[in-house]
C-alpha positions as CSV (number, residue, x, y, z in Angstrom):
1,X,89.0,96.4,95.9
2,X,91.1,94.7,98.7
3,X,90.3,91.4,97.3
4,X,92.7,92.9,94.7
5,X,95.3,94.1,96.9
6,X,95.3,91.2,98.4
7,X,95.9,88.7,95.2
8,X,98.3,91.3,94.0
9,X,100.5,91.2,97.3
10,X,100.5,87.7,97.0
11,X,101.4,87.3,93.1
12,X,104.6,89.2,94.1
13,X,105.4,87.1,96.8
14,X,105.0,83.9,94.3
15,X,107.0,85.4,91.8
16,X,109.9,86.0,94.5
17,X,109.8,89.9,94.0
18,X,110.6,91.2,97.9
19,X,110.3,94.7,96.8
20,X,107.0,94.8,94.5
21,X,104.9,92.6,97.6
22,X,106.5,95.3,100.1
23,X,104.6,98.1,98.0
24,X,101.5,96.3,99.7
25,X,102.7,96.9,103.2
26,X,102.4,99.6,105.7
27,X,105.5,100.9,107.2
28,X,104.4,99.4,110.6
29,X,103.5,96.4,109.3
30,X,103.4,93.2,111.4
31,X,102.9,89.4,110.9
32,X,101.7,86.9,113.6
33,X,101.4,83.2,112.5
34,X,102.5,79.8,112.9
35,X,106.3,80.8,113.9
36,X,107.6,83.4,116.8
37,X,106.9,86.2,115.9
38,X,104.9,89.0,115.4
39,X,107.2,89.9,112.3
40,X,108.0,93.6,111.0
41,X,107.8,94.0,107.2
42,X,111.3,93.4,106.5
43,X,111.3,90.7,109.0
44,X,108.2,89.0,107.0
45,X,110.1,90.3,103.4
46,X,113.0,88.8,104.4
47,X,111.5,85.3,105.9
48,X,109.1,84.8,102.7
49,X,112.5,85.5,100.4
50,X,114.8,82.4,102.4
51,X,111.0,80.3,102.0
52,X,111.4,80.8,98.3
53,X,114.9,80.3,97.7
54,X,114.2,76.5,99.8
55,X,111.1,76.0,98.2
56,X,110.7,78.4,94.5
57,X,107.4,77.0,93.3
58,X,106.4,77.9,96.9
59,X,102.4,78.8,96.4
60,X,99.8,80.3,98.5
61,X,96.8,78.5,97.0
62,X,94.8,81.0,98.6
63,X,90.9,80.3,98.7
64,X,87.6,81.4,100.1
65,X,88.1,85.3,100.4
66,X,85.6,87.1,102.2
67,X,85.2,90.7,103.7
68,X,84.1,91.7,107.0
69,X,84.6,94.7,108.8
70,X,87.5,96.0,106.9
71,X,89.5,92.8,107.8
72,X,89.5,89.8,104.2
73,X,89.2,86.0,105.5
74,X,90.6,83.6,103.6
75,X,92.4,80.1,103.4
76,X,95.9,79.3,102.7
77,X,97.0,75.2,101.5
78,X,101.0,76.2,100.9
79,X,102.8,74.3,98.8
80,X,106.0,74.1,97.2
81,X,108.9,71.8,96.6
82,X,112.1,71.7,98.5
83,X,114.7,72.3,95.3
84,X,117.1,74.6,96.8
85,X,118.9,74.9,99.8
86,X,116.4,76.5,102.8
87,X,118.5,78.6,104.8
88,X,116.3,80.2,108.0
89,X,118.1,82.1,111.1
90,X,119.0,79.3,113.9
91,X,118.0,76.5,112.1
92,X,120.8,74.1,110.1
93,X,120.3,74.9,106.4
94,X,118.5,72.2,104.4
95,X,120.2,71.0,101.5
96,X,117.6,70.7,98.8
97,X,115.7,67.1,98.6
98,X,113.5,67.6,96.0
99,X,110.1,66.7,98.5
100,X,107.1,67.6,97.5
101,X,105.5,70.0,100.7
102,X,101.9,70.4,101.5
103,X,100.7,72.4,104.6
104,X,97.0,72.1,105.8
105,X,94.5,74.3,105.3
106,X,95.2,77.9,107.4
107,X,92.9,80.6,107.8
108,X,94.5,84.2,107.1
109,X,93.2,87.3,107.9
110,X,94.5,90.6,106.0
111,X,93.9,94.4,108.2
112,X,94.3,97.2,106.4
113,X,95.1,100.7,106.8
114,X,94.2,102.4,104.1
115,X,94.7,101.0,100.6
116,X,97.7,98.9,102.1
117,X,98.4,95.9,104.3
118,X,98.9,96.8,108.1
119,X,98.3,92.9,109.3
120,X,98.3,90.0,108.6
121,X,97.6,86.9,110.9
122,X,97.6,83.3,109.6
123,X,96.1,80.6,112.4
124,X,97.5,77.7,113.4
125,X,96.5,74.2,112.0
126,X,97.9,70.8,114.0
127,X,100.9,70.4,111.0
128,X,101.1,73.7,109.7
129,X,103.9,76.9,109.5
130,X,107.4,76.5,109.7
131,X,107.0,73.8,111.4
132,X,105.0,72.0,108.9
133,X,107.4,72.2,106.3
134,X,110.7,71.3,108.4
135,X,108.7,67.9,109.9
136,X,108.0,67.5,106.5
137,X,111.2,67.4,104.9
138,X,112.3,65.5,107.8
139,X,113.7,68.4,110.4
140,X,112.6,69.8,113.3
141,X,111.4,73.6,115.0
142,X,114.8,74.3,117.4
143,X,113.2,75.0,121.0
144,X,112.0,78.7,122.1
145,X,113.3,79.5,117.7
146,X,113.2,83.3,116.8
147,X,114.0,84.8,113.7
148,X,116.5,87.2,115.9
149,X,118.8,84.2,116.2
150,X,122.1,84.5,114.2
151,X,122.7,81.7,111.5
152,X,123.7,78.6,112.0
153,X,126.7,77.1,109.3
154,X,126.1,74.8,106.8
155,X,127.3,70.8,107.9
């Protein structure tokens, strides 16, 4: 079942394992959400990974699945806590702070080709993303921010 697949995928990601969660993903691969993107799988692989060294009880708290058309529905409330040092392309590393982060509620919607992952689109929500977590630990989104961007040294 791809409700399954789908909790699978995202046990690996919770339990930090880059390589098991990939097994879930299509070679082609991409991921649109809350931060500029689209993603490709080693993009997304390698974004989730620098999340959970920041935040390592980060959780997907995923809810409500539902199939339509091939394509799952669900919603996401992320949280984590900010214990270790969040280090994203282009944006100052975050020493760790020990805040407790809670995204709102995001709708997520999983394509599939074949028995594997080929999409996967989460939906913005006023507080949400990236965004969300670095307001919440009290930095901010750089303008026109890509994951392309080279990193930026620790102060």
């Amino acid at each position: 079942m791809k409700s399954d697949l789908v909790k699978a995928f995202i046990a690996a990601l919770e339990s930090d394992d880059p390589h098991r969660a990939g097994e879930y993903l299509s070679d082609d691969f991409t991921f649109q959400g809350p931060i500029p993107g689209p993603l490709n799988k080693a993009e997304f692989l390698d974004y989730f990974s620098a999340l959970k060294k920041g935040l390592p009880d980060f959780a997907f708290n995923l809810d409500t699945i539902r199939e339509e058309e091939g394509i799952l529905f669900g919603v996401l409330h992320r949280t984590g806590t900010h214990t270790g040092e969040l280090a994203l392309p282009g944006i100052v590393p975050i020493l760790p702070t020990g805040m407790s982060v809670a995204l709102p509620n995001e709708p997520i919607h999983f394509h599939f080709c074949g028995n594997q992952i080929c999409e996967l689109e989460i939906d913005h929500a006023s507080g949400g993303g990236l965004e969300g977590i670095l307001e919440q630990l009290g930095a901010e989104m750089p303008q026109n921010w890509n994951w392309h961007q080279e990193p930026v040294p620790s102060i």
